[in-house]
N, CA, C and O atoms as a printed pandas DataFrame, in Angstrom:
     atom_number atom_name residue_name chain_id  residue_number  x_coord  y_coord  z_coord
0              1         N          UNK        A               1    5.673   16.553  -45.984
1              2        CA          UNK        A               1    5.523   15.394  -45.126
2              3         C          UNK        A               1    4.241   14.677  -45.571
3              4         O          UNK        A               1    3.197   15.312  -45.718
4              5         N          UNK        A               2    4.331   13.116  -45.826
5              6        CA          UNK        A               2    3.056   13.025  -46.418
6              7         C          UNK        A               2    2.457   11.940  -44.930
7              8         O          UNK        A               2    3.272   11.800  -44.019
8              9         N          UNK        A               3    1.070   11.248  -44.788
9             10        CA          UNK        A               3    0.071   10.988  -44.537
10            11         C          UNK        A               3    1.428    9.870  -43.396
11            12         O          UNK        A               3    1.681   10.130  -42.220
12            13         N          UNK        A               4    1.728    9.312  -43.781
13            14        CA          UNK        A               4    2.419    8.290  -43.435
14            15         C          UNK        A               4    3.501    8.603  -42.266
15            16         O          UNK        A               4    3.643    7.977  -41.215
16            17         N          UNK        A               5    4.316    9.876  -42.779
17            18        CA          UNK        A               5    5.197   10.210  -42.105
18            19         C          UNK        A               5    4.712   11.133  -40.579
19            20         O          UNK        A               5    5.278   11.348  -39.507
20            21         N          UNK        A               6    3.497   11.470  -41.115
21            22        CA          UNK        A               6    1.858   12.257  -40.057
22            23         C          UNK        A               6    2.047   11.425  -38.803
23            24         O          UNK        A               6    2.496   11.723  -37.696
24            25         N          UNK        A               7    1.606   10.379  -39.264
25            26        CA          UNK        A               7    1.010    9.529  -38.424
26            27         C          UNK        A               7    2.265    8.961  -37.394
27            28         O          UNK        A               7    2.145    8.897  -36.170
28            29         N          UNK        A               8    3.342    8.611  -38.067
29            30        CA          UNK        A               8    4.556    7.862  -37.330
30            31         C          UNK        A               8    5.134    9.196  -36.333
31            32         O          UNK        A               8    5.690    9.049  -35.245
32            33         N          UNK        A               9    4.904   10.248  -36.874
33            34        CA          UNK        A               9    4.947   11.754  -35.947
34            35         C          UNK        A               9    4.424   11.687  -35.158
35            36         O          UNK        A               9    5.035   11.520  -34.102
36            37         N          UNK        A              10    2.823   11.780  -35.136
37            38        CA          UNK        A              10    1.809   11.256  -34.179
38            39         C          UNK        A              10    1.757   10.411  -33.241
39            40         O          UNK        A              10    1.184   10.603  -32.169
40            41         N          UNK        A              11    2.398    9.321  -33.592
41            42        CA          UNK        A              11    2.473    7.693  -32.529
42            43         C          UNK        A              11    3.692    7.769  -31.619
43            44         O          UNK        A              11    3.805    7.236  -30.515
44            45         N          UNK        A              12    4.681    8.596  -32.328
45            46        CA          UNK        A              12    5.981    8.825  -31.534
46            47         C          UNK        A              12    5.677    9.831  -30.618
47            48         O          UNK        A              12    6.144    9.717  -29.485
48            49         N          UNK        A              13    5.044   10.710  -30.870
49            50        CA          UNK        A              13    4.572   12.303  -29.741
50            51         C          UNK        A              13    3.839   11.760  -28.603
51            52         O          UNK        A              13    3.932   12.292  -27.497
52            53         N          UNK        A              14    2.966   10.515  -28.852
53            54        CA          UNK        A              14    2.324    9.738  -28.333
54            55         C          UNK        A              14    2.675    8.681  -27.234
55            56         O          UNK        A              14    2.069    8.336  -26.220
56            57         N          UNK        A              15    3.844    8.291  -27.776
57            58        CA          UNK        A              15    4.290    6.815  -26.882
58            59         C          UNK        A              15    5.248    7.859  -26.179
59            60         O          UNK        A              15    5.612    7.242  -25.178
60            61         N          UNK        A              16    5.712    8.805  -26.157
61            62        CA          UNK        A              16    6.561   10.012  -25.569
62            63         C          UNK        A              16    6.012   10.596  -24.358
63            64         O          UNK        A              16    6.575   10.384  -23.284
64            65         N          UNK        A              17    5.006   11.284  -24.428
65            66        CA          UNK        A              17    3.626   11.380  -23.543
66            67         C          UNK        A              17    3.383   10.550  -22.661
67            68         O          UNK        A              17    2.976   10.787  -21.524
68            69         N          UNK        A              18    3.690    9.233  -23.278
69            70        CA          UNK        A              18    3.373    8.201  -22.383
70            71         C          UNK        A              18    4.249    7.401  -21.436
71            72         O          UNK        A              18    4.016    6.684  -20.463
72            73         N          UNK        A              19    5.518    7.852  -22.182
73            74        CA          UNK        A              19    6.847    7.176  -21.209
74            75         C          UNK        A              19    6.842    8.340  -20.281
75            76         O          UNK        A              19    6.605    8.091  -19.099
76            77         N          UNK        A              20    7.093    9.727  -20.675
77            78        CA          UNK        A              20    7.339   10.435  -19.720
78            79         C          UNK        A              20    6.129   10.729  -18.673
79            80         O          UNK        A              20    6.427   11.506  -17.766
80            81         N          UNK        A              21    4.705   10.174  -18.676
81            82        CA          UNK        A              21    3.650    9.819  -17.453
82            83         C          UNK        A              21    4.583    8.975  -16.640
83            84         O          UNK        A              21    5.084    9.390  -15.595
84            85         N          UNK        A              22    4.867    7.472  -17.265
85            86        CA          UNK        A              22    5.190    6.392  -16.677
86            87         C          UNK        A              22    6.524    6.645  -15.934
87            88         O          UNK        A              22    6.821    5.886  -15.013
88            89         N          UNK        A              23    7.283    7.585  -16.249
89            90        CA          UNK        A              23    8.761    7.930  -15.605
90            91         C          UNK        A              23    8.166    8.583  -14.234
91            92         O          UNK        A              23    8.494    8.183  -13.117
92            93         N          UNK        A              24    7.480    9.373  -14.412
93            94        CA          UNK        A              24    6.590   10.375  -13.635
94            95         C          UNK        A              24    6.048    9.569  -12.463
95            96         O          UNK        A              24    6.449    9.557  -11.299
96            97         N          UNK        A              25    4.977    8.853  -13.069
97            98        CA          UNK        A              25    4.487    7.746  -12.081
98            99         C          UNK        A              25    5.472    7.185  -10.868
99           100         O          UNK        A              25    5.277    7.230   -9.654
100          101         N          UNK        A              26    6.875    6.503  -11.793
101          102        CA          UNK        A              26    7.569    5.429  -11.294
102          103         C          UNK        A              26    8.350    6.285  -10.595
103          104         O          UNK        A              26    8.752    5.709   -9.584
104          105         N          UNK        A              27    8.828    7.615  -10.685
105          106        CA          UNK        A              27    9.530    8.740   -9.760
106          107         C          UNK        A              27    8.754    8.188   -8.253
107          108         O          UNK        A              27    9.111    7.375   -7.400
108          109         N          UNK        A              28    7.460    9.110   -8.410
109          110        CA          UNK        A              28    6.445    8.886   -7.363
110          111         C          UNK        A              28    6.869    7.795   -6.329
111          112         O          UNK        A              28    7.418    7.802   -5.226
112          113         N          UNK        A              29    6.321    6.767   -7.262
113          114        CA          UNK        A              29    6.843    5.313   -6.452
114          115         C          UNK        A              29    8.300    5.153   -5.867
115          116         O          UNK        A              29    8.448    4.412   -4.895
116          117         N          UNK        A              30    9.341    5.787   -6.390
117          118        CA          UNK        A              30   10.406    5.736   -5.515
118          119         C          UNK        A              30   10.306    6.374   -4.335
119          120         O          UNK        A              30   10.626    6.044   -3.194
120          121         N          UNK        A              31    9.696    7.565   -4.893
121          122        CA          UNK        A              31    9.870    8.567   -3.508
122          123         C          UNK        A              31    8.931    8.104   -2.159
123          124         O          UNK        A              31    9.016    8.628   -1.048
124          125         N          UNK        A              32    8.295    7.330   -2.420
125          126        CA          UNK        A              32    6.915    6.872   -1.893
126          127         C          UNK        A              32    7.603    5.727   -0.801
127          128         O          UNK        A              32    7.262    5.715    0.381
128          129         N          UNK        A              33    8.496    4.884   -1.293
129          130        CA          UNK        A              33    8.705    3.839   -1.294
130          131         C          UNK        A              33   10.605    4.092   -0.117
131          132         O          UNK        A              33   11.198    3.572    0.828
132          133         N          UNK        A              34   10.746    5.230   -1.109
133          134        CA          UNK        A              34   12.615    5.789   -0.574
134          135         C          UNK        A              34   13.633    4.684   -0.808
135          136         O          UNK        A              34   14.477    4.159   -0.082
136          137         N          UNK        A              35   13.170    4.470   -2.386
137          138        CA          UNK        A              35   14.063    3.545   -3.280
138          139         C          UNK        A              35   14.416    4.269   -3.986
139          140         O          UNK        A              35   13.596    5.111   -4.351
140          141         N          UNK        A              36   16.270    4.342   -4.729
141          142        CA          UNK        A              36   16.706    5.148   -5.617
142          143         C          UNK        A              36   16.666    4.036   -7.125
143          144         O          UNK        A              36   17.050    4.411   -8.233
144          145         N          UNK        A              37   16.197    2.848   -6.867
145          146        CA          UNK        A              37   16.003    2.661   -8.279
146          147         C          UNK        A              37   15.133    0.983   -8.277
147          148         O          UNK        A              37   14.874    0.203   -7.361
148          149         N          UNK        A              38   14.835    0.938  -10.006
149          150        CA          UNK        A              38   13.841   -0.078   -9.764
150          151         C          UNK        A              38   14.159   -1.326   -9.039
151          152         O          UNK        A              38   13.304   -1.838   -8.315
152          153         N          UNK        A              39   15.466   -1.911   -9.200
153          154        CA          UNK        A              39   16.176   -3.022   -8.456
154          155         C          UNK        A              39   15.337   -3.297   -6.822
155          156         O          UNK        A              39   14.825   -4.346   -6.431
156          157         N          UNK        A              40   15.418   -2.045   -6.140
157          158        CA          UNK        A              40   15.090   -2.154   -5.214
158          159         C          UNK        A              40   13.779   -1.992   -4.624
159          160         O          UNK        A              40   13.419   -1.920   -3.449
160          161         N          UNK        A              41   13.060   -1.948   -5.887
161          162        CA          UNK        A              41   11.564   -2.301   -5.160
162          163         C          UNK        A              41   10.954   -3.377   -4.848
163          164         O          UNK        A              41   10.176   -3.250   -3.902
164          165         N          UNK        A              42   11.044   -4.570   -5.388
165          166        CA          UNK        A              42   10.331   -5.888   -4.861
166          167         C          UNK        A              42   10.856   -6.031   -3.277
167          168         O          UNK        A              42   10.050   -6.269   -2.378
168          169         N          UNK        A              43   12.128   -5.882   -3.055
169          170        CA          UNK        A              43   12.485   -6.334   -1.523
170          171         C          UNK        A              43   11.670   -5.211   -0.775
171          172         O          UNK        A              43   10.890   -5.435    0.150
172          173         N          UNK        A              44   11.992   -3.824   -1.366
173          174        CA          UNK        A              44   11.347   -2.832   -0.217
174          175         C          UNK        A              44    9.790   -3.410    0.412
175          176         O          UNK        A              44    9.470   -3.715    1.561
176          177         N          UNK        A              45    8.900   -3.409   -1.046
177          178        CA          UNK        A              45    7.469   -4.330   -0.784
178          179         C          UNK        A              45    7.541   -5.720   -0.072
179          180         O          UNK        A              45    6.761   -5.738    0.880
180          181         N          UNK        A              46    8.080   -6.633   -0.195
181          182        CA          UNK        A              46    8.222   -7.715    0.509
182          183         C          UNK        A              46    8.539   -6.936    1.977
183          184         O          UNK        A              46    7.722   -7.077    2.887
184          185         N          UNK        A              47    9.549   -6.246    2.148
185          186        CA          UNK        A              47    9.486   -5.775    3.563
186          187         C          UNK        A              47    8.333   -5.098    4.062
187          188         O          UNK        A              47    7.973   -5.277    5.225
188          189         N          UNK        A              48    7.834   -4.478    3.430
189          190        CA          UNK        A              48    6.876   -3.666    4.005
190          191         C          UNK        A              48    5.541   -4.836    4.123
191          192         O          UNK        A              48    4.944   -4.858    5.199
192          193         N          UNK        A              49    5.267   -5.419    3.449
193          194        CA          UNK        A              49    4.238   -6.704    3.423
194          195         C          UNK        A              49    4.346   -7.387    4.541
195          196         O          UNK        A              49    3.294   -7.824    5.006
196          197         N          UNK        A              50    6.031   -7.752    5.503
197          198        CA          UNK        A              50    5.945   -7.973    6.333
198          199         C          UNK        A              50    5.733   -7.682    7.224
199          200         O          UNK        A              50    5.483   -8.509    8.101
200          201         N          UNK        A              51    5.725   -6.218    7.480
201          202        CA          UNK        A              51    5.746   -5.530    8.268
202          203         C          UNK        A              51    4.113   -5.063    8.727
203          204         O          UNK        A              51    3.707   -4.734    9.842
204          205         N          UNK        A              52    3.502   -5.152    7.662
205          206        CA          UNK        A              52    1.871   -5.202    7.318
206          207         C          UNK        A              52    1.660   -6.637    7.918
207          208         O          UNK        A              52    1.043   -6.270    8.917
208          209         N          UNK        A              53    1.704   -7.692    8.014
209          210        CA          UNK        A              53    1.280   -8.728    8.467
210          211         C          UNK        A              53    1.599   -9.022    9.990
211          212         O          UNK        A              53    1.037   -9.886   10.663
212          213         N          UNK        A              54    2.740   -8.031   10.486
213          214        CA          UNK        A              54    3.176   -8.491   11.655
214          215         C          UNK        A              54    2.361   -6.976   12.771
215          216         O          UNK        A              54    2.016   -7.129   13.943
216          217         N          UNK        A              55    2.252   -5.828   12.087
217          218        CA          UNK        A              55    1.178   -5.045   12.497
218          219         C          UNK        A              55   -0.312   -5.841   12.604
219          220         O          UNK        A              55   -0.962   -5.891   13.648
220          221         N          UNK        A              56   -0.644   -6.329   11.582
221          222        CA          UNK        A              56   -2.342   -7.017   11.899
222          223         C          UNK        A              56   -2.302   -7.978   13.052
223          224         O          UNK        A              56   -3.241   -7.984   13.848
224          225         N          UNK        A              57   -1.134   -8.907   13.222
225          226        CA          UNK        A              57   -1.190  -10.000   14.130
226          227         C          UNK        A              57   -1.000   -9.414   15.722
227          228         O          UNK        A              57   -1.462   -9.881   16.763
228          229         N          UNK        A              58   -0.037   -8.061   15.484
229          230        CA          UNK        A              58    0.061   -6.960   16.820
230          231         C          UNK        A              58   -1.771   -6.978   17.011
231          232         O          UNK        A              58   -2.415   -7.762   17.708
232          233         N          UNK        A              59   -2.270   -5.919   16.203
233          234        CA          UNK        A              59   -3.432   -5.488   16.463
234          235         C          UNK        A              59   -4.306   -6.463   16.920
235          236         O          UNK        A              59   -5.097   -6.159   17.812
236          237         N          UNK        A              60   -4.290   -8.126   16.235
237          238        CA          UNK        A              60   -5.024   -8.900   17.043
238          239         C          UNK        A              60   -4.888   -9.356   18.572
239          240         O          UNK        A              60   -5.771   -9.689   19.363
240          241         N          UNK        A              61   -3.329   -9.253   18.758
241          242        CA          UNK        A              61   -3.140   -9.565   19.879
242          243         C          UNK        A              61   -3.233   -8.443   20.832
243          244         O          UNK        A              61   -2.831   -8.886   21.908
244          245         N          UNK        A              62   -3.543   -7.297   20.948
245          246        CA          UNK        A              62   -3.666   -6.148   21.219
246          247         C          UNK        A              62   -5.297   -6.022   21.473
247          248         O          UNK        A              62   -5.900   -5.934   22.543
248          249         N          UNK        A              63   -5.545   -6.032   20.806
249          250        CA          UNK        A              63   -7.564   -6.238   20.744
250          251         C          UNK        A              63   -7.783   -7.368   22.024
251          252         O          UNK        A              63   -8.246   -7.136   23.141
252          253         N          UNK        A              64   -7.305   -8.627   21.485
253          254        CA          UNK        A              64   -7.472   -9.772   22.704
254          255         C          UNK        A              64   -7.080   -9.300   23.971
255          256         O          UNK        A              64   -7.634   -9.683   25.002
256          257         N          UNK        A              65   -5.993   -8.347   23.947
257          258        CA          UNK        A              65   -5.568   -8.300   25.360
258          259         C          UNK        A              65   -6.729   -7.467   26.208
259          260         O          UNK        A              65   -7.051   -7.748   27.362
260          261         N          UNK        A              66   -7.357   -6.275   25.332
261          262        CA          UNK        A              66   -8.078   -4.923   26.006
262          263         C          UNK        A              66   -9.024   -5.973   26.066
263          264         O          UNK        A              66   -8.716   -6.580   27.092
264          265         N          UNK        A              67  -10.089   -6.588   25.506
265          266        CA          UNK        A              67  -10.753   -7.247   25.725
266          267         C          UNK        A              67  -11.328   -8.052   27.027
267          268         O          UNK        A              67  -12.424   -8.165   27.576
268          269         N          UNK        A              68   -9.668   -8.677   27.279
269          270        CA          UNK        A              68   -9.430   -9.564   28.853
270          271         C          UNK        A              68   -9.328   -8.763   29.538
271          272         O          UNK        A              68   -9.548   -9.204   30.666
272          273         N          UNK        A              69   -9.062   -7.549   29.560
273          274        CA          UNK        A              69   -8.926   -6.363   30.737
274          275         C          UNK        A              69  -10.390   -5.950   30.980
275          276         O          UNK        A              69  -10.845   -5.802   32.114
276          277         N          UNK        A              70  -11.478   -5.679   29.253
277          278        CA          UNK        A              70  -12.780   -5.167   29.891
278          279         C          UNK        A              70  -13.144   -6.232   30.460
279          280         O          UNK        A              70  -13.699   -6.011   31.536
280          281         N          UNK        A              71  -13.056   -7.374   30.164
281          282        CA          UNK        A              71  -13.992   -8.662   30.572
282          283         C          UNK        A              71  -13.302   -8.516   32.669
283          284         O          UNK        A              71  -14.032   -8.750   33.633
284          285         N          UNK        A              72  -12.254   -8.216   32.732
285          286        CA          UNK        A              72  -12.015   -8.489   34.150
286          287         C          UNK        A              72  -12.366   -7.173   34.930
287          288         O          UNK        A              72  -12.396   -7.088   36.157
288          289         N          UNK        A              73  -12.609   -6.224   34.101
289          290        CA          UNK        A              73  -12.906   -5.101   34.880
290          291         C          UNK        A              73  -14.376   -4.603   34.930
291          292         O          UNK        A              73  -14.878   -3.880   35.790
292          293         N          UNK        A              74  -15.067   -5.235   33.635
293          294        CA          UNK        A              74  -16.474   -4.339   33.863
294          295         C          UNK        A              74  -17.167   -6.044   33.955
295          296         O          UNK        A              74  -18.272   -6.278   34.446
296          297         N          UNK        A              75  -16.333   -7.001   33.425
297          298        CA          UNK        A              75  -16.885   -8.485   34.178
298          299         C          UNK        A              75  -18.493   -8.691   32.352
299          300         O          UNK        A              75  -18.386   -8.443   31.152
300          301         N          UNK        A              76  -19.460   -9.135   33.058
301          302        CA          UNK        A              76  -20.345   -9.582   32.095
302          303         C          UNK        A              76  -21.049   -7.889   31.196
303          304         O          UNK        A              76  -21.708   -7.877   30.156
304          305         N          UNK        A              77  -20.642   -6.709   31.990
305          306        CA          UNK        A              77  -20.877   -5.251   31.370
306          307         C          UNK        A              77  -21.045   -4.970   30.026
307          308         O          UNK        A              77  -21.781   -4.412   29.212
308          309         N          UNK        A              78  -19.141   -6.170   30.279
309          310        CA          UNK        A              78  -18.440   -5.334   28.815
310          311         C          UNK        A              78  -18.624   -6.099   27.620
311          312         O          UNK        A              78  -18.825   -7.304   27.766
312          313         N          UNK        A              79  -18.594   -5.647   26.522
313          314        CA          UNK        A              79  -19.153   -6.973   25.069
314          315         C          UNK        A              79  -17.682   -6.888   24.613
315          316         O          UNK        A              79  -17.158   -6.064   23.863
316          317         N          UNK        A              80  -17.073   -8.099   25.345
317          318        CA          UNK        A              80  -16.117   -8.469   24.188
318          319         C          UNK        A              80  -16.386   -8.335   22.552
319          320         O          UNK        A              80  -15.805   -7.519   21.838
320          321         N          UNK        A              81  -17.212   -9.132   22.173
321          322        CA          UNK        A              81  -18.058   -9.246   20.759
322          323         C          UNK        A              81  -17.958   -7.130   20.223
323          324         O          UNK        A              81  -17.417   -6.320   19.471
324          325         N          UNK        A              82  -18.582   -7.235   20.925
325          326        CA          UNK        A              82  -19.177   -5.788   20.278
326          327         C          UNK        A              82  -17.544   -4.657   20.131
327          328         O          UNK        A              82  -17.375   -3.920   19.159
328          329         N          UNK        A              83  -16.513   -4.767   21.310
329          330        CA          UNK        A              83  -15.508   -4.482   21.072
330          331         C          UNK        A              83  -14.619   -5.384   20.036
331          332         O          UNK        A              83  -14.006   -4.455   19.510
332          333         N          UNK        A              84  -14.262   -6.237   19.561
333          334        CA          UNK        A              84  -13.876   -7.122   18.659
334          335         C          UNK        A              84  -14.177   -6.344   17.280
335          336         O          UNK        A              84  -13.338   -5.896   16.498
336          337         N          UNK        A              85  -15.876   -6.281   17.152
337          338        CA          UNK        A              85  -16.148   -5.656   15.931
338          339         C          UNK        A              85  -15.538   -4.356   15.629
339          340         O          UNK        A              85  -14.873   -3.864   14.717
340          341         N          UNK        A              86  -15.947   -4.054   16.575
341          342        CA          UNK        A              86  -15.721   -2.187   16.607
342          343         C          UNK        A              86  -14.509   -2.054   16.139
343          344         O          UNK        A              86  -14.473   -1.226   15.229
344          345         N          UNK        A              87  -13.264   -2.643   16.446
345          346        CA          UNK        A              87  -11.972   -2.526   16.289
346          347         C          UNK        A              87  -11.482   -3.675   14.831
347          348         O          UNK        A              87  -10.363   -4.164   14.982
348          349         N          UNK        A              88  -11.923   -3.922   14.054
349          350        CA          UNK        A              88  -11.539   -4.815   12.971
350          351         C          UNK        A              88  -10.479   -4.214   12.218
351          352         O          UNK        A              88   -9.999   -4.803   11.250
């Protein structure tokens, strides 16, 4: 085997190594995700993105609400502000 044929041995053992990480990886991500194949990952993420945006807008409106409850129950006591932060 000479120098040449080494090396193309080498780069192939190599990019091999490297698909089978990336298969590895992208397994992960299905299982992660509970997609049986790549097709179906952009929608899964778009769903879940929504689902992430409509949780934060919960949590804001959720925060505002406890807020109006300390403000009516402990009145000038309670720090809206300081609860606001606390909960970001």
């Amino acid at each position: 085997m000479n120098e040449e044929q080494k090396a193309a041995l080498a780069a192939a053992q190599t990019q091999a190594t490297a698909l089978a990480a990336a298969n590895g990886v992208l397994g992960q991500v299905w299982a992660a995700l509970g997609v049986e194949s790549d097709a179906e990952i952009p929608a899964k993420l778009t769903a879940l993105s929504v689902q992430a945006a409509n949780g934060a807008l919960y949590k804001v409106k959720v925060t505002e609400q406890a807020c109006g409850a300390g403000v009516r129950a402990l009145g000038e006591a309670f720090s809206a502000k300081a609860h606001t932060l606390y909960h970001r």
